[in-house]
N, C-alpha and C positions, 0 to 999 in steps of 0.2 A: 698280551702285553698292553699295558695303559701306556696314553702319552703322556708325557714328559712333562707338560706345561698343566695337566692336572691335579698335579700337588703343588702347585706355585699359588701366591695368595690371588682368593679371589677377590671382587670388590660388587657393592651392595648400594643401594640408595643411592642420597647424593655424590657420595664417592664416586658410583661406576659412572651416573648423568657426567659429572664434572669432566671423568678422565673420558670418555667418547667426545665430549665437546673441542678436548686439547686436541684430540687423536685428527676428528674432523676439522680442526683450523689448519694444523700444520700438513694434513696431507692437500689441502685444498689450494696452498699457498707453496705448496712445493710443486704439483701439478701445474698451477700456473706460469711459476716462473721455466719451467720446462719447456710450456706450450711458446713463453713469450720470448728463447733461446732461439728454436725452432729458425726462424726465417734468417736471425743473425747468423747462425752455422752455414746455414745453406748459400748468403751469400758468400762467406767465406770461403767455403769449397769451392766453389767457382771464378774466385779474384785470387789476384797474388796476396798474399799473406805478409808480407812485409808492415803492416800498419801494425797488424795482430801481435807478429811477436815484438813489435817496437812498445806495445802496450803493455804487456808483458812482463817485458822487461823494469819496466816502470814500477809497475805494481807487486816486485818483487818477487819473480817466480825464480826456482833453480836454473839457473842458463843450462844444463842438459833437458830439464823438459822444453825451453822456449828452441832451443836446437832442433828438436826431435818434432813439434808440432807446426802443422803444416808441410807435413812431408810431401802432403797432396802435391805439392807441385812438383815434383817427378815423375809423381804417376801421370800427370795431367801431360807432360814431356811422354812418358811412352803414347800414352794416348792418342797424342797427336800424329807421334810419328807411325802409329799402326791405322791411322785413319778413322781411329773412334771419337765420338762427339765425347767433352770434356763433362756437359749437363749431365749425362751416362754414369760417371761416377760418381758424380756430386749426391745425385740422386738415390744410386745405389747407399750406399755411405750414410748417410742421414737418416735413411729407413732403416740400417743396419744398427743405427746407433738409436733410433726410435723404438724399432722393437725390442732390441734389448731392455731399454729403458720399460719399456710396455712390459714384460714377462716379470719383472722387479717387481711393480705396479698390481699386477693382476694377483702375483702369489700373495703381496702385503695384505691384498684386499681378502682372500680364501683366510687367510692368519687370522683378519679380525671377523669376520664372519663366524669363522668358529669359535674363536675364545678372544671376541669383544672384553669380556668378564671379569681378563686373568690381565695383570699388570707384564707378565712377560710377554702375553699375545700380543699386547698391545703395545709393549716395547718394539719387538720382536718386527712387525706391523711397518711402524714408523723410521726403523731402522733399513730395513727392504726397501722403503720407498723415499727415503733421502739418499743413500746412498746408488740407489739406482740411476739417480735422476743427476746424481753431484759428482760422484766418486765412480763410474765405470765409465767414462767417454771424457773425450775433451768437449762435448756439444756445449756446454755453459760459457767455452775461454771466450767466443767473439763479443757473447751479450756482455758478458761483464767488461770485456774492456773496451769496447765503443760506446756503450750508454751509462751515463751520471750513473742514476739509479741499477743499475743492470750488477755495480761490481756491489754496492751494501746489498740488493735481492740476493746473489749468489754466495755472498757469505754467508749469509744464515743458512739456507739450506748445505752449502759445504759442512759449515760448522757444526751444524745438527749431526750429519753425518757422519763425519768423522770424530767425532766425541762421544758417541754410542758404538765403534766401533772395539774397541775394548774393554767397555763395560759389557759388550755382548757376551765376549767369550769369558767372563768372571762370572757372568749369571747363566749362562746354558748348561744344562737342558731347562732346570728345574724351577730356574727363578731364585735360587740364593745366593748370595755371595763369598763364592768361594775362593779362596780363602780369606779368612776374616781382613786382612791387611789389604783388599785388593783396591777398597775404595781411593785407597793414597795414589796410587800411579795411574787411576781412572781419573782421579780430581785433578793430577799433574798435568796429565795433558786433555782436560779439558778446558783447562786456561792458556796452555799454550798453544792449543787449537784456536782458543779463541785469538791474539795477538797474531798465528800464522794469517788467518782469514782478514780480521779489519785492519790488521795494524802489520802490513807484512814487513816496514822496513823499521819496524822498532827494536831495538837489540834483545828482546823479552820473544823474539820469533824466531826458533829453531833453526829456520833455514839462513839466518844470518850468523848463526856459528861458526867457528871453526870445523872442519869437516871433522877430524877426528871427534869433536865433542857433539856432534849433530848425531855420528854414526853412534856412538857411545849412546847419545838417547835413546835412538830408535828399538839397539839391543836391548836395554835395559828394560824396557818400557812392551815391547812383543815379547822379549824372550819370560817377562812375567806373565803374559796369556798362554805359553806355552807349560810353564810351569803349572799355571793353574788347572786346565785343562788333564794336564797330568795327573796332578794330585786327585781333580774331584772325581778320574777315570779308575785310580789305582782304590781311593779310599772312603769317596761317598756315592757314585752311581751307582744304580741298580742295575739289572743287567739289559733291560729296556733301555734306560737310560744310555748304557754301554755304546748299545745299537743306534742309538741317534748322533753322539757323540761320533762314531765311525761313517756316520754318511755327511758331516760337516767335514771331517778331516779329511775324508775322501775327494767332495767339494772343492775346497779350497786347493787342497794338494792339484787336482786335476786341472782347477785355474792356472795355479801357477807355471806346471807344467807345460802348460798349453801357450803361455805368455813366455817365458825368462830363456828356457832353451832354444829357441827359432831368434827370438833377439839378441842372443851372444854367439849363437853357432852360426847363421848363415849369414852373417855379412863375411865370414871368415872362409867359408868356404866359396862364395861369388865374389873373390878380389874385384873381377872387371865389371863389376858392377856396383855403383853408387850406394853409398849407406843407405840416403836418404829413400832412396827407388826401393829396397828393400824393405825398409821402415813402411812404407806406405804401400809396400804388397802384403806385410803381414798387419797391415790396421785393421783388415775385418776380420780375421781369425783372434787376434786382441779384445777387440770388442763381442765378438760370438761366445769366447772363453767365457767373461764375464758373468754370462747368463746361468752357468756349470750352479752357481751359489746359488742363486731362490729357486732352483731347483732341486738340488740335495737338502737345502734345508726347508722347504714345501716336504719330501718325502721323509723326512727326519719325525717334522712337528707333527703335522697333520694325520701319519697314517694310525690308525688303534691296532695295526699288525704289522710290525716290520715285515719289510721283505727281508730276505736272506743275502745283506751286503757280500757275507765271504765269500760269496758268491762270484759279486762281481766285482772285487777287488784280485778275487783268484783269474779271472779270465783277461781281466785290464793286466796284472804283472806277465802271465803269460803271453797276451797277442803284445805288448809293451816290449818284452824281450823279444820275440819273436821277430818285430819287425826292424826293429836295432840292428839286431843278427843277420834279418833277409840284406839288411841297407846295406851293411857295411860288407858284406859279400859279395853284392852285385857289383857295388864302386870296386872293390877290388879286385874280382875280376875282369872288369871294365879295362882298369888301368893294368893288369898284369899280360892280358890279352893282346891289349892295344898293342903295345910295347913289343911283343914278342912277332906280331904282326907286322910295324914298323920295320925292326929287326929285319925280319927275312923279305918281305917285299919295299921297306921302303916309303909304305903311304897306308896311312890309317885305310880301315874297315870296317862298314856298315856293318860286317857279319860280324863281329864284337859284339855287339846290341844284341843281336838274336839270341847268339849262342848264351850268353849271361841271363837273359831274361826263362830261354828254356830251364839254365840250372836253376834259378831261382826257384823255378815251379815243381821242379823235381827234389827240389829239397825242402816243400815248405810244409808238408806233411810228415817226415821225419822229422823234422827238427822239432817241429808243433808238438810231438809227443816226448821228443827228451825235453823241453824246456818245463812241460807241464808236471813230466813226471817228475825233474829236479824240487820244481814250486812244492807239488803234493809232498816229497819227502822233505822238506827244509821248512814249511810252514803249517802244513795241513799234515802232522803225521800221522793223527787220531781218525781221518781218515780215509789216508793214505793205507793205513793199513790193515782197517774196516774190512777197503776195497780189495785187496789184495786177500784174504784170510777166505772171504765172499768165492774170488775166483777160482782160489783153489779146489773150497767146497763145490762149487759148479764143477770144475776138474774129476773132483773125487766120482760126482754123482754118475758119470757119464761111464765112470771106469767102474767103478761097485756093484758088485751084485749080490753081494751076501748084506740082507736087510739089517744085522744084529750091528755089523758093522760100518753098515751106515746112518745108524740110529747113535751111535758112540759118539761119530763124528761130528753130526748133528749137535749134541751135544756139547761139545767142544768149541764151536764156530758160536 
């Protein structure tokens, strides 16, 4: 298999000089402003937040992000009350949201190492490393809103980023534009990207819409990368192509995954506990999430042999159900136990825990094999029944002993 980004245009002479020179101004100037975040985060994490979202607010952000950030201080509230230093998380947190940012950085950098050359590597490139730096952490909110200069540095690099974010998926794998219409809702919101970032309270900025007509953009405007992505999946990728294509949707599904479900389900299930306390026990699993993208698309771009994604899209649906199933059997026998316990003595029991945790273990090898076997028959039939055709022949060999007739079968299989 050839990658993906080898049939995309290459570039020669002054051309390639010119576009390496853009490539090295803006990754050089987006590092910076990254480095020069750095310290305003860190005191942030360690103060009350109260100035931050009052900045915030100012400069026009969604009142659910300025709600939701700085959740830190609840955590900083357990903290205290378990007797841990507050520095401990700040600390953690920052390097959490450093290295992410770093792994962005490091793949961008492999991207143009290898295809410097090719207009998509180098899109490709630059795209990794604005939005590593802009778009997966809140690390830029303090700089930009306590320093003059701090909010126009973070809107360019914002703006970069997110205005190659769906141009990305109209040109992957190959570098074309698929479909020929795609530049339109790429241009759309690369102006109202621009207005969201410098101009946030101008009525030309999205998020001063009406919600219905803000949501209405957003659909419009992704559900045409989905579309795209579709099309160039069903009627112009190769089968190479295919394969890259599947480790980006893989990527991103397994971000979101990892993000949108733990933030709508467990505040719901921890009533006696604080949204906010919540919010800020899963920030570093939000931000680890993050990292899932220049990583599937590092193994997308760069490999000249795919791995074998159906792979591990066959064992993620499997241990995925699997562990759904183990959850939601344990909690229920937790609660049906409990109960029945209550019932005849009157007063919960530790041996509830034991006894649930044993079945868990006694049923997670059965079930492991009906979920897998369900997946093989409903997705994988070709083979599912390779497998199965295989075993019987093993069956046969073991029972046959007349050679003619096992030369037949042979044949057969």
């Amino acid at each position: 298999m050839t990658n993906a980004i080898a049939s995309d245009t290459r570039l020669q002479g002054r051309a390639l000089t010119a576009a390496r020179v853009m490539w090295a101004a803006v990754f050089v100037f987006s590092v910076a402003v990254f480095l020069a975040a750095l310290p305003a985060r860190y005191a942030q994490l360690r103060s009350p937040e109260d100035e931050i979202k009052d900045g915030m607010t100012r400069l026009g952000f969604l009142p659910e992000i300025v709600e939701q950030y700085g959740s830190e201080a609840a955590m900083r509230a357990v903290l205290s009350q378990l007797g841990l230093p507050e520095t401990g998380y700040a600390a953690f947190l920052l390097t959490l949201e450093g290295v992410v940012a770093l792994v962005y950085m490091v793949v961008a950098l492999m991207i143009y190492w290898r295809k410097s050359d090719s207009l998509m590597g180098l899109f490709t490139s630059l795209f990794l490393t604005t939005f590593g730096i802009a778009g997966s952490s809140y690390l830029l909110i303090p700089f930009e809103v306590q320093h003059p200069a701090g909010f126009y540095l973070v809107a360019v690099v914002a703006m970069l980023a997110y205005s190659m974010l769906p141009p990305f998926f109209y040109l992957f794998p190959d570098g074309r534009l698929v479909p020929h219409w795609a530049w339109i809702p790429a241009g759309f919101w690369a102006v109202t990207t621009f207005f969201w970032n410098f101009l946030p309270r101008s009525p030309l900025n999205p998020t001063s819409w009406p919600l219905g007509l803000f949501l209405l953009y957003l659909l419009l405007l992704w559900g045409s990368t989905v579309v795209a992505q579709i099309y160039r999946y069903r009627r112009v990728s190769s089968m190479a192509q295919r394969q890259q294509t599947k480790w980006v949707v893989f990527g991103f599904g397994l971000m979101v995954f990892l993000i949108l479900p733990p933030y709508m389900i467990l505040p719901g299930l921890l009533p006696n506990v604080a949204p906010e306390t919540v919010y800020s026990l899963l920030s570093p699993v939000q931000t680890l999430a993050m990292s899932v993208i220049p990583i599937a698309l590092a193994i997308s771009i760069l490999r000249y042999r795919l791995w074998d994604i159906d792979l591990l899209i066959r064992k993620t649906l499997v241990y995925s159900v699997l562990t759904g199933e183990l959850a939601l059997t344990y909690f229920g026998s937790v609660v049906v136990l409990q109960s029945l316990f209550t019932a005849v003595t009157g007063q919960q029991s530790p041996v509830v825990v034991v006894l649930s945790t044993l079945a868990i273990a006694a049923l997670f090898f059965p079930l492991r094999n009906r979920v897998q076997d369900f997946i093989d028959r409903r997705f994988y039939r070709k083979k599912y029944d390779a497998a199965k055709v295989i075993a019987e022949f093993a069956g046969a060999c073991r029972d046959e002993t007349d050679l003619d007739k096992l030369t037949a079968r042979l044949v057969e299989v």
